[in-house]
Structures are given as structure tokens and as C-alpha cells.
DSSP file (Angstrom, degrees, kcal/mol; ACC not computed):
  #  RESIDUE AA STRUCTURE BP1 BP2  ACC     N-H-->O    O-->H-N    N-H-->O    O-->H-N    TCO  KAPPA ALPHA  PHI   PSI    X-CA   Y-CA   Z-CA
    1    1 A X              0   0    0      0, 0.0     2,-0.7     0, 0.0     0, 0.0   0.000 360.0 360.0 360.0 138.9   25.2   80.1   90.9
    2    2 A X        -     0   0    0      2,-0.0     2,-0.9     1,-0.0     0, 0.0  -0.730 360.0-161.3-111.5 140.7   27.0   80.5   87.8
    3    3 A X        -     0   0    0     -2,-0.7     2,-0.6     2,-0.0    -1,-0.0  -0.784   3.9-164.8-107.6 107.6   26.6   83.6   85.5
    4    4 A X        +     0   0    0     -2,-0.9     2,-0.3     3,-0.0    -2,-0.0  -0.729  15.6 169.1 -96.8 146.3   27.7   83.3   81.8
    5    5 A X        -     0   0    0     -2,-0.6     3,-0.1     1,-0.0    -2,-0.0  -0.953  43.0 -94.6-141.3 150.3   28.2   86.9   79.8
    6    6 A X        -     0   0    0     -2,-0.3     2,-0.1     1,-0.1     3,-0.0  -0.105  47.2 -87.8 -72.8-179.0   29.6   87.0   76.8
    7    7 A X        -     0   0    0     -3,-0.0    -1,-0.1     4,-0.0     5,-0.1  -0.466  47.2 -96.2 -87.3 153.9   33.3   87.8   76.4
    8    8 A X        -     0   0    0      1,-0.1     3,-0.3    -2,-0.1    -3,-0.0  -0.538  59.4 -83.0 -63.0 158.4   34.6   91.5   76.1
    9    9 A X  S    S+     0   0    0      1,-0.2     2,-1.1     2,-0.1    -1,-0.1   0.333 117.2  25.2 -28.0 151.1   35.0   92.5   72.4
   10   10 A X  S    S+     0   0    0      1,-0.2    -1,-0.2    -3,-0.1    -2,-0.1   0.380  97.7  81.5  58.4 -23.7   38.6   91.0   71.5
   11   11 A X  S    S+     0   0    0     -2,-1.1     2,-0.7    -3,-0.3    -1,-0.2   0.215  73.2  93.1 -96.3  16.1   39.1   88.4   73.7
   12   12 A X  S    S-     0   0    0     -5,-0.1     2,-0.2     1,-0.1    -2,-0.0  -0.896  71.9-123.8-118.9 135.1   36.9   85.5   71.7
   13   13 A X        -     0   0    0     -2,-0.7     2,-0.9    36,-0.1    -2,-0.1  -0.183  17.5-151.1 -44.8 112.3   38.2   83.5   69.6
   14   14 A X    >   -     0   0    0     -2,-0.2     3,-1.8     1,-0.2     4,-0.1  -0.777  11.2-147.8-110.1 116.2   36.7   83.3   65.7
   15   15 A X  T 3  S+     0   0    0     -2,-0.9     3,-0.2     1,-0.2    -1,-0.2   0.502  85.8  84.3 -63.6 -18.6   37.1   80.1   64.1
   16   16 A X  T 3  S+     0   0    0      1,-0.2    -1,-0.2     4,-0.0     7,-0.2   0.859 115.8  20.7 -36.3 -32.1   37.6   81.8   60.4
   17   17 A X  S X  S+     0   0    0     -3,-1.8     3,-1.0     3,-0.1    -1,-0.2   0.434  90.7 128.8-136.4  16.0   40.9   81.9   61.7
   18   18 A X  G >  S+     0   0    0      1,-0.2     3,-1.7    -3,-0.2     2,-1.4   0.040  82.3   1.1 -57.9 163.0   41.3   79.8   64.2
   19   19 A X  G 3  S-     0   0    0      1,-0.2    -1,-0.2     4,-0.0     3,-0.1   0.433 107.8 -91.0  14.7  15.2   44.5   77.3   64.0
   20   20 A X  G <  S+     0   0    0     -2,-1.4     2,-0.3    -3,-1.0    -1,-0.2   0.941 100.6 105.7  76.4  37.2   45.7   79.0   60.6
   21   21 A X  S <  S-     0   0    0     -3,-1.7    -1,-0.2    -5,-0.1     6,-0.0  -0.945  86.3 -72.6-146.4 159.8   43.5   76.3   58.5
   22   22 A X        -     0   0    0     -2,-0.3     3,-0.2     1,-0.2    -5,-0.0  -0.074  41.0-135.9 -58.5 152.8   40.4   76.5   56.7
   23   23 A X  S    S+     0   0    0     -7,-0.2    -1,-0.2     1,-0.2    -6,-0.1   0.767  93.9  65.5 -93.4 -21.4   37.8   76.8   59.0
   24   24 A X  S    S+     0   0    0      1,-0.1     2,-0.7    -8,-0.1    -1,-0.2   0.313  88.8  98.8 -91.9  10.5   35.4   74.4   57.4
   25   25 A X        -     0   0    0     -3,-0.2    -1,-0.1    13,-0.1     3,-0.1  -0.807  64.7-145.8 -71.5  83.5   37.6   71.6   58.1
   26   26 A X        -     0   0    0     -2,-0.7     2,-0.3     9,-0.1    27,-0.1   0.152  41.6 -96.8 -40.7 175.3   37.8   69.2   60.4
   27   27 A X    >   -     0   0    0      1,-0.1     3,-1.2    -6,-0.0     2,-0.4  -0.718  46.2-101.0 -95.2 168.3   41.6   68.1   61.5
   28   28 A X  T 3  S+     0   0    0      1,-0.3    -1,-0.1    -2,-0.3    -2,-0.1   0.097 110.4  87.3 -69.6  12.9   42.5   65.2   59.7
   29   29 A X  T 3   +     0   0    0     -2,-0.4    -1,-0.3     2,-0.0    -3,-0.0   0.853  64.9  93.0 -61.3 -77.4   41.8   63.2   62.8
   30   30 A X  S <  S-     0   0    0     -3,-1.2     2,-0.1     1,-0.1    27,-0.0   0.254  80.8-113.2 -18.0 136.5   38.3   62.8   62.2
   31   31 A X     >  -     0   0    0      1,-0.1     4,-1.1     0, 0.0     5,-0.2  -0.269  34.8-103.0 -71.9-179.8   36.9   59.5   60.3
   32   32 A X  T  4 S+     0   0    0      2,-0.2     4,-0.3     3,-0.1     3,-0.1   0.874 119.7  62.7 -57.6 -49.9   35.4   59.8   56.8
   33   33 A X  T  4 S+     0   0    0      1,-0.2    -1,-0.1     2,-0.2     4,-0.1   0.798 116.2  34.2 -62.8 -28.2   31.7   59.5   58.2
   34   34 A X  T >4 S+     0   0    0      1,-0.2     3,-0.9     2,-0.1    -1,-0.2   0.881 103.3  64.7-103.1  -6.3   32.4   62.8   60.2
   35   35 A X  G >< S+     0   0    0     -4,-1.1     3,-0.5     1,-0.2     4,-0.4   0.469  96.2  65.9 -50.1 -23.5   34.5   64.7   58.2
   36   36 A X  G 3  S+     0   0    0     -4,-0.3    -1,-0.2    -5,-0.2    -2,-0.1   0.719  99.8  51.3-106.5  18.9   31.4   64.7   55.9
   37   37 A X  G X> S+     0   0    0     -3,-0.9     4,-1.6    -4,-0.1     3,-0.8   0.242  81.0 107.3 -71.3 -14.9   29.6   66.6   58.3
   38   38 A X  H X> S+     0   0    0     -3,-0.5     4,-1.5     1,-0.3     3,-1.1   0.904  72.4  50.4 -42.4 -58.4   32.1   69.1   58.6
   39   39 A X  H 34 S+     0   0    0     -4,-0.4    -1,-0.3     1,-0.2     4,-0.1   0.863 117.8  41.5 -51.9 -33.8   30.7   71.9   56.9
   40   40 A X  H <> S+     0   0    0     -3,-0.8     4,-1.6     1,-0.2    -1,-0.2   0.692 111.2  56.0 -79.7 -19.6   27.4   71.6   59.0
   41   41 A X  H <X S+     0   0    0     -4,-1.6     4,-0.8    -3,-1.1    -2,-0.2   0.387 113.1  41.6-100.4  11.7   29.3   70.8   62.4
   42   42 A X  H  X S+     0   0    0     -4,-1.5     4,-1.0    -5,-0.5     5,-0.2   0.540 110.2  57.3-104.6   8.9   31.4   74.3   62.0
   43   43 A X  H  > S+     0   0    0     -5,-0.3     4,-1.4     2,-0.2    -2,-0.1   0.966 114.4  35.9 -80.0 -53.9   28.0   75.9   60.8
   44   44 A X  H  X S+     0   0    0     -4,-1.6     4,-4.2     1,-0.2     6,-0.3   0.975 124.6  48.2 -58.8 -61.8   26.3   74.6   64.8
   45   45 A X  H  <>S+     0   0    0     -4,-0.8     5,-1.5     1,-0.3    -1,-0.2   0.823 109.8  47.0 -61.3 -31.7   30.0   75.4   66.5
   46   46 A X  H ><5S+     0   0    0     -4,-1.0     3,-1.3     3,-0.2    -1,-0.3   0.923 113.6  50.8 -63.0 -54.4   30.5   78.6   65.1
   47   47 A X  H 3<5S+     0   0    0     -4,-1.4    -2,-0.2    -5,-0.2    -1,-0.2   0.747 116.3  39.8 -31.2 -48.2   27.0   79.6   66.0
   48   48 A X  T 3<5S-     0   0    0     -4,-4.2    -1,-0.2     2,-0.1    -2,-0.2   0.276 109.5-112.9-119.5  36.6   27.3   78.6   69.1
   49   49 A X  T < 5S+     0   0    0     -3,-1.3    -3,-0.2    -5,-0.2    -4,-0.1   0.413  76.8 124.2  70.7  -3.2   30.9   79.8   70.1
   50   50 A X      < -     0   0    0     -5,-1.5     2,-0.3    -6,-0.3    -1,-0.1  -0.265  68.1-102.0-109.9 151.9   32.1   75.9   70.5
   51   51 A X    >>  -     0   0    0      1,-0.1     3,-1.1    -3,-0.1     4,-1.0  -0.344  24.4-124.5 -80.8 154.6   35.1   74.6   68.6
   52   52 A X  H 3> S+     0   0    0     -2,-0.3     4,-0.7     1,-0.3     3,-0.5   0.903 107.4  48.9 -64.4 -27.9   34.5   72.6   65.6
   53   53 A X  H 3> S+     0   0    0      1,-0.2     4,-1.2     2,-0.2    -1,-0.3   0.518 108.7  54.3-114.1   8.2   36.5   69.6   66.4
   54   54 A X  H <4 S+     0   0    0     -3,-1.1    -1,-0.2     2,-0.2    -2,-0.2   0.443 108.1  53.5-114.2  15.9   34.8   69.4   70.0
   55   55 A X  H  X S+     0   0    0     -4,-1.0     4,-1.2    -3,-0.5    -2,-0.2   0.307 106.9  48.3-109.2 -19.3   31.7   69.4   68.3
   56   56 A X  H  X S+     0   0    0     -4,-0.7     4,-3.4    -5,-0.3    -2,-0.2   0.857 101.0  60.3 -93.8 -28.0   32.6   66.7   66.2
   57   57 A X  H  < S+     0   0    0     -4,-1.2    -1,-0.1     2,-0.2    -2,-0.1   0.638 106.4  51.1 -54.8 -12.5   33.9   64.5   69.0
   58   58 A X  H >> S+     0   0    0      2,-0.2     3,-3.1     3,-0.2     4,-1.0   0.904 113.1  51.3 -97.2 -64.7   29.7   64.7   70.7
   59   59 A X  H 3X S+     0   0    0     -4,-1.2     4,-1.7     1,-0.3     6,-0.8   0.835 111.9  44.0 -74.9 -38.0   28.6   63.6   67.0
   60   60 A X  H 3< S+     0   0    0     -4,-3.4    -1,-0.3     4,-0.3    -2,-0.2   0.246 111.6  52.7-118.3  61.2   30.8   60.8   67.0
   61   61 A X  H <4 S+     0   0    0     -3,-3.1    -2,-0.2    -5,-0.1    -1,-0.2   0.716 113.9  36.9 -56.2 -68.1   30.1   59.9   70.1
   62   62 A X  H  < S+     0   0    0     -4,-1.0    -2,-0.1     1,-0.1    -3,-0.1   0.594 143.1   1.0 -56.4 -29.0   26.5   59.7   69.8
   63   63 A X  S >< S-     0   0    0     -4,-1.7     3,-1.5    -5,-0.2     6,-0.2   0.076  80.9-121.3-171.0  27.4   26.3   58.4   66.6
   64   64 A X  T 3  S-     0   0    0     -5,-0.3    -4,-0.3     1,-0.3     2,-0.1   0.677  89.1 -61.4  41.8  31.5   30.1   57.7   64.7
   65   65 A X  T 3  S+     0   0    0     -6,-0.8    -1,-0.3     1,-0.3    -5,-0.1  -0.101  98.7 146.1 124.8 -30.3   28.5   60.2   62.2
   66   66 A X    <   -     0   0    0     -3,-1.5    -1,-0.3    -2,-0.1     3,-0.1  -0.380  36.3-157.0 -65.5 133.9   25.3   57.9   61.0
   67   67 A X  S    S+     0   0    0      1,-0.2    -1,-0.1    -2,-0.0    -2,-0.0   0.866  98.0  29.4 -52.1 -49.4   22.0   60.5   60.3
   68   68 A X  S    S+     0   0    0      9,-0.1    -1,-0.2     8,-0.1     9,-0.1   0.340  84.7 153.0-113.5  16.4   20.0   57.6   60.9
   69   69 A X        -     0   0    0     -6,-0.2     8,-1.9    -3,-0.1     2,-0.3   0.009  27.6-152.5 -47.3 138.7   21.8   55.3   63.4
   70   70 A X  B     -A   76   0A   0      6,-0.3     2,-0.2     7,-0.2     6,-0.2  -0.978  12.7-140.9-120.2 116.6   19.6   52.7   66.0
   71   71 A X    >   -     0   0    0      4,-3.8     3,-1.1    -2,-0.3     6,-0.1  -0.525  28.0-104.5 -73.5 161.4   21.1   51.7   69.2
   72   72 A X  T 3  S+     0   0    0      1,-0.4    -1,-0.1    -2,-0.2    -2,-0.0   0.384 117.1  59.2 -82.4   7.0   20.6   48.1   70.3
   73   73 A X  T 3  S-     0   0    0      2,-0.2     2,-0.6     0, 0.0    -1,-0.4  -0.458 124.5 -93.8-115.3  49.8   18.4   48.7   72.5
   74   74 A X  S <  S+     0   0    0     -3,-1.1    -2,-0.1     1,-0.2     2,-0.1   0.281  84.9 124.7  71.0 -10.7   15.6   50.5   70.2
   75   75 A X        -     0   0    0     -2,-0.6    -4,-3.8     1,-0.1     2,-0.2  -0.514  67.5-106.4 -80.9 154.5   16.9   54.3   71.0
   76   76 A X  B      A   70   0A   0     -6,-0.2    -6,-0.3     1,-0.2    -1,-0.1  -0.424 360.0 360.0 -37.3 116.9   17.8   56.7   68.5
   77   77 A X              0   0    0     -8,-1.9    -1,-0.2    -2,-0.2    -7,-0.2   0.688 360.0 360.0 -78.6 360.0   21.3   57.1   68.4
């Protein structure tokens, strides 16, 4: 069974200051269609402990960035 607890005090990471770069920035890596998420995918990562840029790799993944994207078989992307 696995038990997650949060981290002692000092040992977590804060993404304000993470990699010495603005924090609401994806790295230049990123296409245009997810880089213009950015500000909303450090809003979710931040939130939820996760790094920003491995939270943009799920979105485009699922859906290269499009809000309203259709897979070819009739699901939501």
C-alpha cells in the first residue's frame, strides 16, 4: 500500500523559483498552442505540487493545446 504525506517543511520545491526563470513560463520547448496556456498550466501545477513543464507535456499530449479538440473517433480530446 502506498502512503503519500506531504514533504517536511524545506525539502519541496516552489516553482516561484524554480530553475532561476520566471515561473509563469514554460521553457522555450513548448509549441505556441501550449505556451499560451502557460499561465493556467503553472496555476493547476503549482496547485498541485507538479512541475509546470510536465504538466504541459499531459496537455499536449491529450490535446497539442486545442480547448476544443475532436479525436477521430468522436471522443473529446
Amino acid at each position: 500500500m502506498l502512503v503519500f504525506r506531504p514533504a517536511p517543511p524545506g525539502r519541496c520545491r516552489t516553482y516561484p523559483l524554480a530553475y532561476g526563470r520566471n515561473p509563469h513560463l514554460l521553457i522555450p520547448y513548448w509549441p505556441a498552442n501550449i505556451q499560451r496556456w502557460g499561465t493556467l498550466i503553472y496555476k493547476v501545477a503549482y496547485t498541485n505540487g507538479l512541475d509546470p513543464d510536465f504538466v504541459a507535456a499531459v496537455v499536449n499530449a491529450e490535446s497539442d493545446g486545442y480547448a476544443d479538440g475532436v479525436s477521430e473517433v468522436g471522443r473529446w480530446a
